[in-house]
N, C-alpha and C positions, 0 to 999 in steps of 0.2 A: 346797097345790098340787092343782089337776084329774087326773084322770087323763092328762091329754091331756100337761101340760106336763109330768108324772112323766115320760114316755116321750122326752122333749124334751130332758132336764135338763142342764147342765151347769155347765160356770165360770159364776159369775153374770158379768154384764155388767159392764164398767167406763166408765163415762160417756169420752165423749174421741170423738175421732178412731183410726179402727181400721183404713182404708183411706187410703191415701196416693198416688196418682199424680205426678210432679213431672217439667215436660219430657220427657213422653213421647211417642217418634215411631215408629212401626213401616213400615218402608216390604216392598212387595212388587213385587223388580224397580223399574219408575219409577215404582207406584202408589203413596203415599205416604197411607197408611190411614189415620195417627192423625200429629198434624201439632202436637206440641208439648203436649201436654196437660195438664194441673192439675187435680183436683179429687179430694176428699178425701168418705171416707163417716164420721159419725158412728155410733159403736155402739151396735144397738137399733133403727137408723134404716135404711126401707123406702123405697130409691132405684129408680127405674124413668127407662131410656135410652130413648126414641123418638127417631124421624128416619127417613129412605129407607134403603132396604135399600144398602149398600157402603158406609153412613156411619161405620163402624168400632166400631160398639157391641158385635157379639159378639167381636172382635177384643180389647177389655176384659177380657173375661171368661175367652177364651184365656192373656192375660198371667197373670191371677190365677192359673189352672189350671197354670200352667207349660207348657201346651202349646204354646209358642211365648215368642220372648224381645223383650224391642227392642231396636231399633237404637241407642236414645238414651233417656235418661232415669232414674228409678229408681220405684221402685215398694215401700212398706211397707207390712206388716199389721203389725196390734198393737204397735207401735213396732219390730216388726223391720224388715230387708232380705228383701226376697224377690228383688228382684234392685239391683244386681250381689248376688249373696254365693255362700257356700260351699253345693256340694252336700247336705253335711248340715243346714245352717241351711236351706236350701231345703226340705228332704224334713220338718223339723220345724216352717215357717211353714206349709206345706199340707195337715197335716193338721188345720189349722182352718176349712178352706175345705173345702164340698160343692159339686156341681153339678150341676143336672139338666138334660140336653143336648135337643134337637129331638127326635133318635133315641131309644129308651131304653137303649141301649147295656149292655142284660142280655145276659146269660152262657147261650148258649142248652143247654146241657149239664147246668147247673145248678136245683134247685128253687127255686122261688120263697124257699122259705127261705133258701137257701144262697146266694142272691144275695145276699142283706140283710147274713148274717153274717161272708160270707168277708173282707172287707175291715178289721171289727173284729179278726178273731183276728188278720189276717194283719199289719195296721199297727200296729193299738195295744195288741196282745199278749192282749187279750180270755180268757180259758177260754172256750171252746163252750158250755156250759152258764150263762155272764152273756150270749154274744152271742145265743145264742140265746133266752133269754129277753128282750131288748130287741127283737130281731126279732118277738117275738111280739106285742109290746106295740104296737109301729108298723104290721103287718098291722093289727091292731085298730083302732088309729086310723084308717090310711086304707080301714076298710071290707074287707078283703080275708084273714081271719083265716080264709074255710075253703078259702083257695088257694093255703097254704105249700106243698104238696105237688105240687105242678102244675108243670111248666115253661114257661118263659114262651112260647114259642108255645101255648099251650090257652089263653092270657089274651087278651081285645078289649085294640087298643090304649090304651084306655083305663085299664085295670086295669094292663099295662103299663108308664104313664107316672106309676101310684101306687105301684107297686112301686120304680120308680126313684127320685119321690121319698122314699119309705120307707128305701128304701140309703143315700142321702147325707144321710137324720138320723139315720141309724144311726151314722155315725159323730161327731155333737154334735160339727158344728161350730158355729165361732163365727160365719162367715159362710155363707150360701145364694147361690149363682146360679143364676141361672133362665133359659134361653137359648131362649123363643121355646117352651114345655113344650108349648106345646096345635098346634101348626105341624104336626105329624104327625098329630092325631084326625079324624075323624070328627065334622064340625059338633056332634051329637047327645052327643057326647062330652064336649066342649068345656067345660060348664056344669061338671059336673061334677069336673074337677080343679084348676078354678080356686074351689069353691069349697070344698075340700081347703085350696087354698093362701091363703084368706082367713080360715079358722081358723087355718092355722097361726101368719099375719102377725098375730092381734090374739091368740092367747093365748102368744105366745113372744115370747121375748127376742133371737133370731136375728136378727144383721142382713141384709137380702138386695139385693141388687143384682140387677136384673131388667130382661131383654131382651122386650119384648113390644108386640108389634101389637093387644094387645084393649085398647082404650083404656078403658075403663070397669070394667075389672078396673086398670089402672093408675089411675086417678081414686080407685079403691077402698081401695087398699093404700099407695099411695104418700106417704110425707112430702114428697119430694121427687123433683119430673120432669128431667130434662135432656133437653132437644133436641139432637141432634147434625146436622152436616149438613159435607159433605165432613173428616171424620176430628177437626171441632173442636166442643167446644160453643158453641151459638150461641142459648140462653137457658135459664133455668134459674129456678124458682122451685116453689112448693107448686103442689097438682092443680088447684085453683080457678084461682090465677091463670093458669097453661100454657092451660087447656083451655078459660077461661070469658073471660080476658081478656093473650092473649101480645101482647106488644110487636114482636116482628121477623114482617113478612110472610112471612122461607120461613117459622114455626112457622104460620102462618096458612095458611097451602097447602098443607104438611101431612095440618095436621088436618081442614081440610076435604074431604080427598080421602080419609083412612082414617075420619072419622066419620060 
């Protein structure tokens, strides 16, 4: 192994299906966000949502998060239940799932380091001295190994949005979301943690499911594209075909309006 996936390591992958959606409908009030939905991620496998912003793609990623629930439908990781189930079956399907939000949603009290660690000792019982050495490892990678000590306002957003993803591989999971990461930087920013996140896509095992408007960072990572457009998908295939040749005119209008 590289240094890089040392720092990554976990359950090895198990070939299969590891994300599950089935009739799923999330409504808010009479808006009705995700309108019956099916599709399934294989594990290993780098899926990216496009479509117009209120097509319900970060609304996905919420269900997975637990930060909201549906109205209808079910939804497995790893052949469990994440929903309906039990509290506890809950709290143990999610901690295979990381997420790295718009915001960086660091702990402003906290140092850089302490950011990374608190969530290993605190969820997966970690000693301070294993999380912290993991933490060390993941500064390293993502460049930012002489700014454990710092709190994250003294960081550019940029450094940041490496910090936060540094947190949620800190705790190896099995799957990545990625909800729009670069939506907060600084143009000049921009290059730079996306291409953080295309080391990670081609030397990890991580499956990730990713929300994002940079299409060419999606053409880049991606196995597979889904178009979403009012709460359904409405084509779906590899980057080539989405981008080089879609079959449904909305995907067609689209993308010629964000490329």
């Amino acid at each position: 192994m590289t240094k890089q996936t040392d720092a990554l390591a976990g359950p090895p992958a198990a070939d299969g299906e590891l994300i599950r959606l089935a009739g799923v409908t999330k409504r808010f009030g009479t808006n009705t966000v995700l309108d019956r939905l099916d599709f399934s991620v294989e594990s290993g496998k780098h899926v990216t949502l496009i479509g117009p912003s209120g097509s319900g793609k970060t609304t996905i990623l919420r269900l997975l998060m637990t930060l909201t629930t549906p109205d209808e439908g079910t939804i497995t990781v790893d052949g469990q239940p994440l929903f309906p189930a039990p509290d506890k079956q809950v709290r143990e399907v999610r901690r295979k799932i990381g997420m790295v939000f718009q915001q960086f949603n660091l702990f402003p009290n906290m140092t850089v380091l302490r950011n990374i660690t608190e969530a290993p000792v605190t969820v997966l019982g970690l000693s301070r001295d294993e999380a912290e050495a993991r933490a060390r490892e993941l500064l390293d990678l993502v460049g930012l190994a002489d700014k454990r000590d710092m709190r994250p306002t003294q960081l550019s957003g940029g450094q940041q949005q490496r910090v936060a993803i540094a947190r949620a591989l800190a705790m190896r999971p099995r799957v990545l979301l990625l909800d729009e990461v670069t939506s907060a930087l600084d143009p000049e920013l921009v290059a730079g943690v996306l291409d953080l996140l295309r080391d990670i896509a081609r030397s990890t095992d991580i499956t990730m499911l990713c929300v994002t408007h940079e299409m060419n960072f999606a053409r880049d990572i991606s196995d597979q594209v889904l178009m979403f457009d009012s709460g359904r998908i409405i084509e779906s295939g590899t980057p080539e075909k989405i981008f080089s040749d879609p079959e449904q005119e909305r995907t067609r209008e689209f993308l010629s309006a964000v490329l």
